[in-house]
C-alpha positions as CSV (number, residue, x, y, z in Angstrom):
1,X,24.5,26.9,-36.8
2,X,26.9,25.9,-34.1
3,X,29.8,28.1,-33.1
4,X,32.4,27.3,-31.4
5,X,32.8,30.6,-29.6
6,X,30.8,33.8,-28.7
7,X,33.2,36.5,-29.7
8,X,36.4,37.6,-31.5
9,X,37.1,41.4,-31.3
10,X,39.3,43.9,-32.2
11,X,40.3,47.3,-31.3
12,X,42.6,49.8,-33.7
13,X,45.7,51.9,-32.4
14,X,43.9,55.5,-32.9
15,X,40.6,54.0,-31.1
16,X,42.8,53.6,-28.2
17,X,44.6,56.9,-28.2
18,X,42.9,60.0,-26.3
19,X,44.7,62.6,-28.6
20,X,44.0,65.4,-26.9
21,X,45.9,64.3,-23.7
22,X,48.7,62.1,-25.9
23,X,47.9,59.5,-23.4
24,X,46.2,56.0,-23.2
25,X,42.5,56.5,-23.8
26,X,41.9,54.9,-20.1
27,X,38.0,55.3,-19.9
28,X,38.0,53.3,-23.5
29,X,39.9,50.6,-22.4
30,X,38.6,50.0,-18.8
31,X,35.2,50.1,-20.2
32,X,36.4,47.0,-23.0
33,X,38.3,44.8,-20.2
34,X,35.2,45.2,-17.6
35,X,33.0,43.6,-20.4
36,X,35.5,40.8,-21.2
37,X,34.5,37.2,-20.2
38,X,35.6,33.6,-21.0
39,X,34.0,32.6,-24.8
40,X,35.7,35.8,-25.4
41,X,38.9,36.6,-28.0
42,X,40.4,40.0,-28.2
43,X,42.8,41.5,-30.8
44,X,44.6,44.4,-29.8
45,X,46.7,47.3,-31.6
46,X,48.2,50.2,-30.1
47,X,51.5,48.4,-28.8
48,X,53.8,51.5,-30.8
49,X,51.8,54.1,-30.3
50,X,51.3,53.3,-26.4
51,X,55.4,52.8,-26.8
52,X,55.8,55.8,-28.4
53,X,53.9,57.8,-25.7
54,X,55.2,56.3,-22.9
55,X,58.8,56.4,-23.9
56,X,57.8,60.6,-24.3
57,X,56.6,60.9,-20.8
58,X,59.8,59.1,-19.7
59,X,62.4,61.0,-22.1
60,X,60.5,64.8,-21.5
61,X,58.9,64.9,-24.6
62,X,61.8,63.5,-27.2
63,X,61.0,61.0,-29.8
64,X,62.8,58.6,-30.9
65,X,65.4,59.2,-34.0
66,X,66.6,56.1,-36.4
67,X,65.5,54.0,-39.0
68,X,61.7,54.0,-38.9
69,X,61.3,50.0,-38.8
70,X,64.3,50.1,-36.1
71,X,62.0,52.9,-34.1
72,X,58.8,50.4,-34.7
73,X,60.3,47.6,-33.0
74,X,61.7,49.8,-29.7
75,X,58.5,51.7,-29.8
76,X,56.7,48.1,-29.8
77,X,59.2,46.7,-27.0
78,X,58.2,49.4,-24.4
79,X,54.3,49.2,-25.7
80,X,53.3,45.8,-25.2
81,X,53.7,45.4,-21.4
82,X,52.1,48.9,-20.6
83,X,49.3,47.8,-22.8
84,X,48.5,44.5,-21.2
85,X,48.8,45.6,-17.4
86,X,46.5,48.4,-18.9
87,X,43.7,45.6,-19.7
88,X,45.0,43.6,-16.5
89,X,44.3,45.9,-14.1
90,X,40.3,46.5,-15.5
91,X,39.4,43.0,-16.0
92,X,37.5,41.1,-13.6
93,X,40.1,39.7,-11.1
94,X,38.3,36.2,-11.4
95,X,39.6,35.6,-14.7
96,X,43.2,35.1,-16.3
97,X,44.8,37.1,-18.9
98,X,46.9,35.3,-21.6
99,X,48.7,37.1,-23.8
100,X,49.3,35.6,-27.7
101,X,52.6,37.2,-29.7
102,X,51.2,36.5,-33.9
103,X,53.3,36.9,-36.8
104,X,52.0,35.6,-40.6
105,X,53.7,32.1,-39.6
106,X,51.1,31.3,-37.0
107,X,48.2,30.9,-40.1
108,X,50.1,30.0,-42.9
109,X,51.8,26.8,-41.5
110,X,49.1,24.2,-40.3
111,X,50.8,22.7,-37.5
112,X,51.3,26.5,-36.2
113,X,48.0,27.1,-37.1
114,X,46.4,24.3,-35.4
115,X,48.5,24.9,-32.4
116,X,47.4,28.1,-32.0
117,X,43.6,27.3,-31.9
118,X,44.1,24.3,-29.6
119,X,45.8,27.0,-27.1
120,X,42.7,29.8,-27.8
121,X,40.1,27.0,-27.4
122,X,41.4,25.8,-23.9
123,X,41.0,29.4,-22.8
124,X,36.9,29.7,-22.1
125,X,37.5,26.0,-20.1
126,X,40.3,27.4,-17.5
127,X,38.5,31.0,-17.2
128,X,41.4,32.6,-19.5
129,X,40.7,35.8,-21.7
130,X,43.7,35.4,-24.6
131,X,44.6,39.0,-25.5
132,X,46.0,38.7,-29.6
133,X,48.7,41.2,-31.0
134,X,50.9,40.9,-33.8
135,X,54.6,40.4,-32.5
136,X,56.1,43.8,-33.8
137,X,59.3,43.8,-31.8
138,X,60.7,40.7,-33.1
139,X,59.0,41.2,-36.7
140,X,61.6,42.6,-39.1
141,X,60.1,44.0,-42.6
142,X,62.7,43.3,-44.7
143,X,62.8,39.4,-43.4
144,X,58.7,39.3,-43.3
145,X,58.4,40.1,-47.1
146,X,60.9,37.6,-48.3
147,X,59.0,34.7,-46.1
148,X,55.7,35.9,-47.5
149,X,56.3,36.1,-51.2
150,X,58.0,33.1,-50.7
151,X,54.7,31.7,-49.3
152,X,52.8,33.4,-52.1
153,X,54.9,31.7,-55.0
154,X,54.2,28.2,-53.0
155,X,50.9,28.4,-51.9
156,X,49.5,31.3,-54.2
157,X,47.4,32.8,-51.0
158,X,49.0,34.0,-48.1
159,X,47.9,35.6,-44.7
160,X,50.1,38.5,-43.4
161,X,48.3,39.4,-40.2
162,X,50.8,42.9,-40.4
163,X,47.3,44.3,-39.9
164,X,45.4,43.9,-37.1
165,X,42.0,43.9,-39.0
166,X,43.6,40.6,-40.8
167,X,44.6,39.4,-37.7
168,X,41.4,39.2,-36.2
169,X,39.7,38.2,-39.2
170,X,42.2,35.2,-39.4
171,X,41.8,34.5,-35.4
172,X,37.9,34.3,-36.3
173,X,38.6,31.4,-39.2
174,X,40.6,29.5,-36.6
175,X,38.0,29.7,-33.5
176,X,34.7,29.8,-35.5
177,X,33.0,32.8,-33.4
178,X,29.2,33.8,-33.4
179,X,30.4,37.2,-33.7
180,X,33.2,39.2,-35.0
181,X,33.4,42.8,-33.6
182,X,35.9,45.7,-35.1
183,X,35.9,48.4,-32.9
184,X,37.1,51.7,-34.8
185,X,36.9,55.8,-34.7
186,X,33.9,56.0,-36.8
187,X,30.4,54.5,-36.5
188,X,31.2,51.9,-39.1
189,X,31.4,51.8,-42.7
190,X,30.3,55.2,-44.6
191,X,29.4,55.8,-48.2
192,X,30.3,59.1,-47.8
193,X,32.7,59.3,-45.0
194,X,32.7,63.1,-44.3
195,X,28.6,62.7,-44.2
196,X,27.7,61.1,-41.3
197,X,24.0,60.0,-42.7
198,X,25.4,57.9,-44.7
199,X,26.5,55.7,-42.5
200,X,25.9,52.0,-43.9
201,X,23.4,50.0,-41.5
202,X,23.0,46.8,-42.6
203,X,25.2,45.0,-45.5
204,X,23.3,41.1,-45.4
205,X,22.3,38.8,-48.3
206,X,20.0,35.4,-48.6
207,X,23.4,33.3,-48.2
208,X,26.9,34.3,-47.5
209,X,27.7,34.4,-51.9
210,X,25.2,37.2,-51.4
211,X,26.8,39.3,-48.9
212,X,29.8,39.2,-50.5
213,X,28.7,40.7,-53.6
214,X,27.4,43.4,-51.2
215,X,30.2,43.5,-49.4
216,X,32.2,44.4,-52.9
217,X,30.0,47.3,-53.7
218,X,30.1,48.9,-50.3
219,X,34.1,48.4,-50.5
220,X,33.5,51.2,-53.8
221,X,32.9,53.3,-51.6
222,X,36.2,53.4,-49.3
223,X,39.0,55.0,-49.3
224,X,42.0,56.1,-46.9
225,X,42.7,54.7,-43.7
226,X,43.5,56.9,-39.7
227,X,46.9,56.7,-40.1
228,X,50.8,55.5,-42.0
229,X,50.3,51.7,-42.5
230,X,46.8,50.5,-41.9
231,X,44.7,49.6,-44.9
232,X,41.0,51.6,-44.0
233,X,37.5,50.1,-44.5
234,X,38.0,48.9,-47.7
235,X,40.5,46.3,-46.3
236,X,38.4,45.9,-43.1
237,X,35.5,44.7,-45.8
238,X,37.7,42.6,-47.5
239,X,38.7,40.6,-44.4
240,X,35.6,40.0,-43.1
241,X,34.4,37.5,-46.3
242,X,36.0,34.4,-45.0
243,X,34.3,34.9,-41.6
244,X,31.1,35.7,-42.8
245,X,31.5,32.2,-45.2
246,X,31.5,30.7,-41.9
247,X,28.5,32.0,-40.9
248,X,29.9,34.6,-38.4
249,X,28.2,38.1,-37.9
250,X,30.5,40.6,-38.2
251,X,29.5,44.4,-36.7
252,X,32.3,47.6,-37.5
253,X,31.7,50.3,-34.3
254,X,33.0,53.0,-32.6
255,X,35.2,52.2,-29.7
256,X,33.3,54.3,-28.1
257,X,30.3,51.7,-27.8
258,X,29.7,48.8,-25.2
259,X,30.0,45.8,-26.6
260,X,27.3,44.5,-25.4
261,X,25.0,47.1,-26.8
262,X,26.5,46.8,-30.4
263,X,26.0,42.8,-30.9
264,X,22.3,43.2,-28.7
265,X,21.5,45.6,-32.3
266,X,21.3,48.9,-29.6
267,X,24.6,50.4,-30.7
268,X,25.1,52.5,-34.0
269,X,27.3,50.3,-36.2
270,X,27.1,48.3,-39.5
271,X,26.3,44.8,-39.0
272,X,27.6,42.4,-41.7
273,X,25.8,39.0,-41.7
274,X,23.4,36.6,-43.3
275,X,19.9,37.0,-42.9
């Protein structure tokens, strides 16, 4: 099967946070730009919670006080730049960075959409790593839900992309990747997720129909998610079918693993593919 890509990837906001320091998990994200490469697209979170912490080290410890979606967007502001000089200044100096704002827009309207993959598919050519986030300071709730159930009445599906999981999911769609990698917290996707022998190895299937129906009973399983607003592994599951349609091998990690080792099979992680 020909792809037109090596790898889509995607870290989440708590993977990226060393909690015990309330700082930038540095040794976590030098380690992910030093392995980044051309062929390569990466979805990051952590925009508002880097925001958050930064504006706390410059304000002696206060926190921001308003409306919470009003806080978001500020938070969100301040995040975004310290977050991409972060990956800057690891990366090897040989390549570019680009940096791609998303909202829902960018998949649901075709001329956006194709747009958007022309500009990710001239990145490998001109040695350019494109770094995905959703566009949270200009995004306002309120606004976003109106366009989107209008979208849903239209169109009857629509792709939201408020979570990153989606977003990365939706990025792999555009730019047909051999492998999609979603770097967590936890090892992968658990039965059981306060028994770690239960991690779930392997979910694969004779075609991609029969993944999915594997998929579906693994996502019986899930519940919860690390924090206010993201959807937890049953979403993560869900997003993954339409890449794995494609063909795509999908692997859930810990941020904590090369990533390298996890799509070479020497990482712990559940891999999600056709056999």
């Amino acid at each position: 099967m020909k792809f037109d890509i090596e790898l889509v990837g995607k870290i989440g906001s708590m993977a990226l946070i060393n909690n015990a320091r309330d700082d930038i998990d540095y040794n976590i994200l030098a380690s992910i730009s030093r392995e980044l490469r051309p062929g390569m697209v990466w979805i990051t979170s952590g925009a508002v919670e880097i925001g958050r912490l930064d504006y706390m080290k410059r304000s002696r410890g206060m926190e921001l006080k308003g409306d919470v979606e009003d806080v978001k967007t500020d938070y969100a502001a301040q995040g975004q730049h310290v977050l991409l000089e972060t990956y800057r200044r690891f990366m090897d100096s040989a390549y570019s960075l680009r940096q791609f704002l998303v909202e829902h827009q960018h998949f649901n309207d075709p001329d956006k959409r194709a747009h958007l993959r022309d500009a990710l598919m001239r990145c490998p050519s001109q040695r350019a790593i494109p770094i995905v986030n959703y566009n949270d300071p200009v995004s306002s709730a309120e606004n976003r839900k109106m366009e989107i159930s209008a979208l849903l009445k239209k169109n009857g599906k629509v792709a939201e992309c408020v979570d990153n999981d989606e977003t990365a999911a939706q990025i792999a769609c555009l730019v047909k990747p051999k492998y999609l990698v979603i770097l967590t917290s936890v090892d992968g996707i658990y039965t059981d997720i306060s028994d770690k022998n239960s991690l779930v190895k392997e979910i694969s299937g004779k075609d991609a129909h029969e993944v999915i129906k594997n998929i579906e009973y693994y996502q019986a399983f899930c519940d919860g998610a690390s924090r206010p607003g993201a959807n937890g592994a049953r979403y993560k599951l869900e997003y993954v079918k339409e890449p794995i349609k494609q063909g795509t091998t999908v692997y859930i990690a810990s941020s904590a693993q090369k990533i390298g080792d996890i799509v070479s099979g020497i990482a712990t992680s559940t891999v999600i593919r056709v056999r």
